[in-house]
C-alpha positions as CSV (number, residue, x, y, z in Angstrom):
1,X,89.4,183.5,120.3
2,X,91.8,185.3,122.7
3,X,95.6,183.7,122.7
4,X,95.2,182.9,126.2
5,X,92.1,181.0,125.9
6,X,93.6,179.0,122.6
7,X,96.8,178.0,124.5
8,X,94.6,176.7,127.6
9,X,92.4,174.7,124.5
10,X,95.6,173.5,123.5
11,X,96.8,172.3,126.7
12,X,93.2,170.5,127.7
13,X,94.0,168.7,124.5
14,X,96.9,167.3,125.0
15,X,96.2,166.2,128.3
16,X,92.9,164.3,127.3
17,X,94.9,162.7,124.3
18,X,97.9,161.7,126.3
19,X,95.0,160.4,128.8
20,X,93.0,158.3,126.1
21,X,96.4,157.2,125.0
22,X,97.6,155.8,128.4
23,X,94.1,154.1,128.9
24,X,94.9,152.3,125.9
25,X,95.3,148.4,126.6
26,X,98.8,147.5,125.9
27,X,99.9,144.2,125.0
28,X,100.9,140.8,126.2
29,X,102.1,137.5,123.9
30,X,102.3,134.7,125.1
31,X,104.5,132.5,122.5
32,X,104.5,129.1,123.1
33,X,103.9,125.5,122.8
34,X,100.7,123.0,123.3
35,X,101.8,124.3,126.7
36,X,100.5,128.1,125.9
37,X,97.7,126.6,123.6
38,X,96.3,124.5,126.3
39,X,96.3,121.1,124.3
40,X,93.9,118.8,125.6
41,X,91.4,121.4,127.6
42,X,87.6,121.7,127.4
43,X,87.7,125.2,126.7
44,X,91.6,126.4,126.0
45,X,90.2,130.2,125.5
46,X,89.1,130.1,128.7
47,X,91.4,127.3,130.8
48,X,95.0,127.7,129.7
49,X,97.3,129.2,131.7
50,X,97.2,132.7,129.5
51,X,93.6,133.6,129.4
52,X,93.9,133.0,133.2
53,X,96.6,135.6,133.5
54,X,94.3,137.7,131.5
55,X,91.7,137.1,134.4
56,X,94.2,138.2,137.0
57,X,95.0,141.3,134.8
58,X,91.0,142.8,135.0
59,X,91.0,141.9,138.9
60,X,93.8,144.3,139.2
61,X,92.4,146.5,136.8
62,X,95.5,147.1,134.5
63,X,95.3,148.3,131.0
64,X,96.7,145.0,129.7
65,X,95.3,142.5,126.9
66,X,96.6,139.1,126.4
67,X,97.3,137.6,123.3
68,X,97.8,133.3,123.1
69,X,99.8,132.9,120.5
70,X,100.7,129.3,121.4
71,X,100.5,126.5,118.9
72,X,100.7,123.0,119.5
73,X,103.9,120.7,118.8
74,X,106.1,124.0,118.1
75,X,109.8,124.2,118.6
76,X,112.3,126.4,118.8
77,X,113.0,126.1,115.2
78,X,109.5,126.6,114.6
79,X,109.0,129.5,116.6
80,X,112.3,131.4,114.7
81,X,110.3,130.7,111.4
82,X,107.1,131.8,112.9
83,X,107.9,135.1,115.2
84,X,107.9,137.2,112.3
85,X,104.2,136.9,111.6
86,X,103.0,137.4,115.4
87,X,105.4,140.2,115.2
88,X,102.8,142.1,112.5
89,X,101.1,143.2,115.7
90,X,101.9,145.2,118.9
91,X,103.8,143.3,121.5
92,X,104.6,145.4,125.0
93,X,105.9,142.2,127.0
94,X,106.4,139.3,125.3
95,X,106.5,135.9,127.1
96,X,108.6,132.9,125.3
97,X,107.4,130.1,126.4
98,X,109.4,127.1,124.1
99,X,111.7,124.4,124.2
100,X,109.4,121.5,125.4
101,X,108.9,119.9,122.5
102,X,113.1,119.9,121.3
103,X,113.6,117.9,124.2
104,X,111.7,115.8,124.2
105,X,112.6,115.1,120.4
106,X,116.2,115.2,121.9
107,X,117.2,118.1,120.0
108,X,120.8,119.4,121.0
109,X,120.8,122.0,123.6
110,X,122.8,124.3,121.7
111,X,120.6,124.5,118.9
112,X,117.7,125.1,120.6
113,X,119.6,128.0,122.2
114,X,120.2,129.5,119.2
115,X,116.9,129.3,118.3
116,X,115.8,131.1,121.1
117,X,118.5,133.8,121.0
118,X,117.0,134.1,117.3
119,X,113.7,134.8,119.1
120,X,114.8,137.4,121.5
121,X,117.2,139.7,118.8
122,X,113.8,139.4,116.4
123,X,111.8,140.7,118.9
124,X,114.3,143.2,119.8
125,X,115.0,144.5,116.6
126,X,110.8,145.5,115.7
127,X,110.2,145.9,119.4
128,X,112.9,147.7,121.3
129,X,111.0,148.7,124.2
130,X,109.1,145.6,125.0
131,X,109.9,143.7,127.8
132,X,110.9,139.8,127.1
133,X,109.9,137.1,129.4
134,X,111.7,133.9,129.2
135,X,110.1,130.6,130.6
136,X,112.4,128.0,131.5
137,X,111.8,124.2,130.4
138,X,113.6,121.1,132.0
139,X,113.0,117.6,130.8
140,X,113.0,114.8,133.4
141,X,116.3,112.6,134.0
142,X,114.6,109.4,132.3
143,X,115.9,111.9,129.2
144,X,119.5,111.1,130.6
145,X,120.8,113.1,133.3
146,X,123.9,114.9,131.3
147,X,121.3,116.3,128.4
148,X,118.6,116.8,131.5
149,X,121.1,119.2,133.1
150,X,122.6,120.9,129.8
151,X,118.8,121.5,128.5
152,X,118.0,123.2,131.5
153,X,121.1,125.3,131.2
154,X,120.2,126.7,128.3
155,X,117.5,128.9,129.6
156,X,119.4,130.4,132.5
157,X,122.1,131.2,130.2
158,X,120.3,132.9,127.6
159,X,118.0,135.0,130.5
160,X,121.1,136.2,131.9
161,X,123.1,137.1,128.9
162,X,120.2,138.8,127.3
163,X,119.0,140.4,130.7
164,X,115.9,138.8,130.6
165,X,112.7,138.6,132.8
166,X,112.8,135.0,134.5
167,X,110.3,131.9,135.2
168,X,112.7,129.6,136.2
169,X,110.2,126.9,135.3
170,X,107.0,127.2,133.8
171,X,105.8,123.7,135.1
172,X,107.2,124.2,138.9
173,X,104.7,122.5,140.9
174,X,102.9,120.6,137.7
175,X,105.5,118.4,135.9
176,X,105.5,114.6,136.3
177,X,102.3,115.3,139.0
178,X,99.7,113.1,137.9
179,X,96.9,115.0,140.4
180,X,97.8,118.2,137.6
181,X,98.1,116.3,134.5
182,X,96.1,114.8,131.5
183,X,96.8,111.0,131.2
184,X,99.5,111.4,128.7
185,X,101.5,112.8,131.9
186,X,102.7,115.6,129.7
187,X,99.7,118.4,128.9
188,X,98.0,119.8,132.5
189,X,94.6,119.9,133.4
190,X,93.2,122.6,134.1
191,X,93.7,122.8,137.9
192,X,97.4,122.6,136.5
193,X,97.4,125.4,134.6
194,X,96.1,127.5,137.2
195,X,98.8,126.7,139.0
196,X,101.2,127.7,136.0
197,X,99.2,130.9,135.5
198,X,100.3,131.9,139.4
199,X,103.7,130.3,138.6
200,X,104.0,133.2,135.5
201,X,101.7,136.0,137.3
202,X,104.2,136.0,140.6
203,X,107.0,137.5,137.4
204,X,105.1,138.9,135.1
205,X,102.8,141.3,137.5
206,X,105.7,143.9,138.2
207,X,106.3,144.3,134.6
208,X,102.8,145.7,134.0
209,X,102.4,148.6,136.5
């Protein structure tokens, strides 16, 4: 085998692997609440708001897989204790989707925000390349007006000072809507959370070209 012919072999490797490496599926979490899990759905796998951004990811035909790693009556606190575990797999962009449940057990504010701050540095520190999604949560005035408006805080804060990618609010168009809700007023149906998925999908799409 000439030298000139081994270096060209050599190159037409390293292409195709680099190739079959960047058609590799990366990886999107979703970690979350009943909210993520899709309590109360027929068919969650298929209805809740993340395996409807996986939908929108093969329209576009992007290399992207979705992973719902929501669980149902999870906190913040909860989430701090579980992220590790998740964390044993590959996470590319991972989407924090928490808080619903510490207001409405009216947890302080600051201690969900540390929480979540213990969240983002966890993912940080095994991912350092992974881009972090933060979904905002607000809890309605009947919760008083003073915690309503420090709760929502929270999330803006921590975006900001962590430089974070932003849903304002996950449930923007869906909360205290009864066309977009089960009966307990709380979980969607799911025509609501295909309006969360465009809610998410309008912030997350840049991050995945």
């Amino acid at each position: 085998m000439s030298a000139r012919f081994s270096r060209f072999l050599f190159l037409g490797l390293a292409l195709a692997t680099g190739w079959l490496r960047g058609a590799e599926p990366r990886t999107v979490v979703f970690f979350g609440d009943s909210l993520t899990a899709g309590y109360g759905l027929d068919d969650p796998t298929s209805e809740a708001y993340p395996a409807l951004i996986q939908e929108k990811i093969a329209a576009a035909h992007l290399p992207w897989r979705v992973v719902n790693a929501g669980l149902s009556g999870e906190t913040t606190a909860g989430g701090l204790r579980r992220v590790a575990w998740i964390l044993r797999q590959s996470a590319d962009v991972f989407v924090v989707a928490l808080g619903a449940n510490d207001g409405l057990r009216g947890i302080e504010p600051a201690v969900s925000r540390v929480n979540l701050d213990g969240i983002i540095d966890r993912v940080r520190a095994r991912y350092p390349a992974a881009k972090i999604v933060l979904a905002g949560m607000r809890m309605p005035p009947t919760m008083g007006e003073d915690y309503a408006r420090e709760f929502a805080t929270v999330y803006s804060e921590v975006a900001r000072e962590k430089n974070l990618t932003f849903v304002p609010f996950l449930l923007a168009g869906v909360g205290d809507d009864p066309v977009f809700n089960q009966p307990d007023g709380i979980h969607p149906t799911a025509r609501g959370h295909a309006v969360l998925a465009e809610t998410v999908w309008a912030v997350l799409r840049p991050l995945l070209r």
